[in-house]
N, C-alpha and C positions, 0 to 999 in steps of 0.2 A: 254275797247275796245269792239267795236261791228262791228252786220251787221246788217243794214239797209233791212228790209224783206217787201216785197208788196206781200200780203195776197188779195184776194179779196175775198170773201166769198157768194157764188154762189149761191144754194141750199140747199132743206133738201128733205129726201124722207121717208114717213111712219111713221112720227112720234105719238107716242102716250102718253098719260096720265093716268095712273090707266088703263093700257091696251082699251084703247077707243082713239077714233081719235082725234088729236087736231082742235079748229074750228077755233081758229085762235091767234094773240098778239104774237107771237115767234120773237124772235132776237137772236145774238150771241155773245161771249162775246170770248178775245181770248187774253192771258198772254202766255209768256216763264215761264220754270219753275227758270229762272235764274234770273226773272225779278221783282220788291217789285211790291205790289198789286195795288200802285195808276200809276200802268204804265199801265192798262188792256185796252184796247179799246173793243166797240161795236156798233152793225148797230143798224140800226135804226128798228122800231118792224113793220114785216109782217103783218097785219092786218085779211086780206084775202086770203093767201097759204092754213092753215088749216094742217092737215098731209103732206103738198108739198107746203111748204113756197117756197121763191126764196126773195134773196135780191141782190143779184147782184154788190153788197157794198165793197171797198176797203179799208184795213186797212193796215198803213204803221206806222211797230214798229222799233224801232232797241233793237236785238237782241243780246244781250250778247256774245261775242266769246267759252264761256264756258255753254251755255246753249245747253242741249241734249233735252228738247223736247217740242211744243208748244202746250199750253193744248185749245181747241175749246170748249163751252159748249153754247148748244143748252136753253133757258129759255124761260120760258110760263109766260107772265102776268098776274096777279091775279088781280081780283078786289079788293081786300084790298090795293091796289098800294106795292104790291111785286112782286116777281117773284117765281117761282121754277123751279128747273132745269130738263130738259127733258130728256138731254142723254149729256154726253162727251166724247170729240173722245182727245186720247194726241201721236202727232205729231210728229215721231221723227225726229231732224233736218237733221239727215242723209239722209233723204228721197229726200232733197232740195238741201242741201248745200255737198259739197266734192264729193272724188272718181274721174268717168268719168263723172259729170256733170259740164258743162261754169256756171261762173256766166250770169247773166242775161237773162238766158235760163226761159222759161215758162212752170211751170208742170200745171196740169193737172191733180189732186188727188183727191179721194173718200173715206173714212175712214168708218167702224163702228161703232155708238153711245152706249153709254151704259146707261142705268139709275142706280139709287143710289142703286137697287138691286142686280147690275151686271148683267141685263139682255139686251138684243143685242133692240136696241130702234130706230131703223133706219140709216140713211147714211149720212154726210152730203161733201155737194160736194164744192171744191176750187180749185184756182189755187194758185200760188205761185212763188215768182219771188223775187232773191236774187239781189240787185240793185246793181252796181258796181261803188266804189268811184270814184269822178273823176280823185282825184291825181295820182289812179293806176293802172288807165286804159292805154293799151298800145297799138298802133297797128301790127297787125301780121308780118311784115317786121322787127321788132325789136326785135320780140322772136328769142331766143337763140332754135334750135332746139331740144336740151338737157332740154329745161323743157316742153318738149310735152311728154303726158305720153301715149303708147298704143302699139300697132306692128307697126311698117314699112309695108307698103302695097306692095313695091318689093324692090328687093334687086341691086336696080342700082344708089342709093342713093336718091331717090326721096323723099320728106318730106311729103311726104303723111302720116297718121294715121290711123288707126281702130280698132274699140271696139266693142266688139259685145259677146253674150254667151258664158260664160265659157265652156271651155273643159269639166268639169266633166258633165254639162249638156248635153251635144252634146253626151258622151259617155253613160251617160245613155240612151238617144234616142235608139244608136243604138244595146242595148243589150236589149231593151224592147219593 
């Protein structure tokens, strides 16, 4: 079993190579860690971004029900027709999927790259959009209010919900 994930894969910001700017040939490469390797997808290779590639490129995998987390790596073309890898960011699904987020909701995420030294190698920017099967999708007149999870907004029975800052943050605000 799986989910069905639409990745688009947006930007990159400050990227480098042997500590120097990249000038250009970067694409992206992006597997779950649940997933065998001939399942990976990638865009197509920036030519002209340089350290501020942009691909703007949509990748639609399905996702394992048991995968924790989707590894992103950033790779520069080589003229020997290789690649080496620039920086990778690894994704955890929790980020996207579960808790108080809908499916088919659109994030909006930024992560840290890292190179093969561990060292922090720029940004790279996505969105991400969990697609919801058709068979199970339902309309809201049909939910059972018992499986909406959150507060009651008043207490006159109204099906209202809200999610919002946990208590322990709000009380640290107010002792700080």
């Amino acid at each position: 079993m799986s989910r069905t994930v639409e990745m688009t894969i947006l930007s990159a910001e400050n990227l480098q190579m042997n500590r120097k700017s990249i000038r250009g040939s970067t694409f992206v490469t992006v597997q779950s860690d649940a997933s065998s390797d001939d399942t990976s997808a990638a865009t197509k290779v920036d030519l002209e971004g340089g350290s501020y590639p942009s691909w703007n490129e949509k990748v639609v995998m399905d996702v394992p029900l048991h995968a924790r987390f989707i590894t992103v790596e950033v790779k520069c073309k080589t003229s020997s027709s290789g690649s080496n890898s620039v920086g990778v960011a690894q994704i955890p699904v929790s980020d996207f999927i579960g808790g108080y987020m809908p499916e088919n909701q659109l994030h909006f995420l930024s992560y840290r790259l890292w190179d093969g030294k561990v060292r922090r190698n720029g940004v790279i920017n996505i969105s991400v959009r969990v697609k919801v099967a058709e068979h199970s999708s339902c309309n809201l007149n049909s939910m059972s209010l018992s499986a909406v999870t959150g507060v009651p907004v008043a207490g006159d029975g109204s099906s209202g919900v809200v999610t919002g800052i946990p208590a322990v943050w709000v009380n640290y605000q107010r002792n700080h």
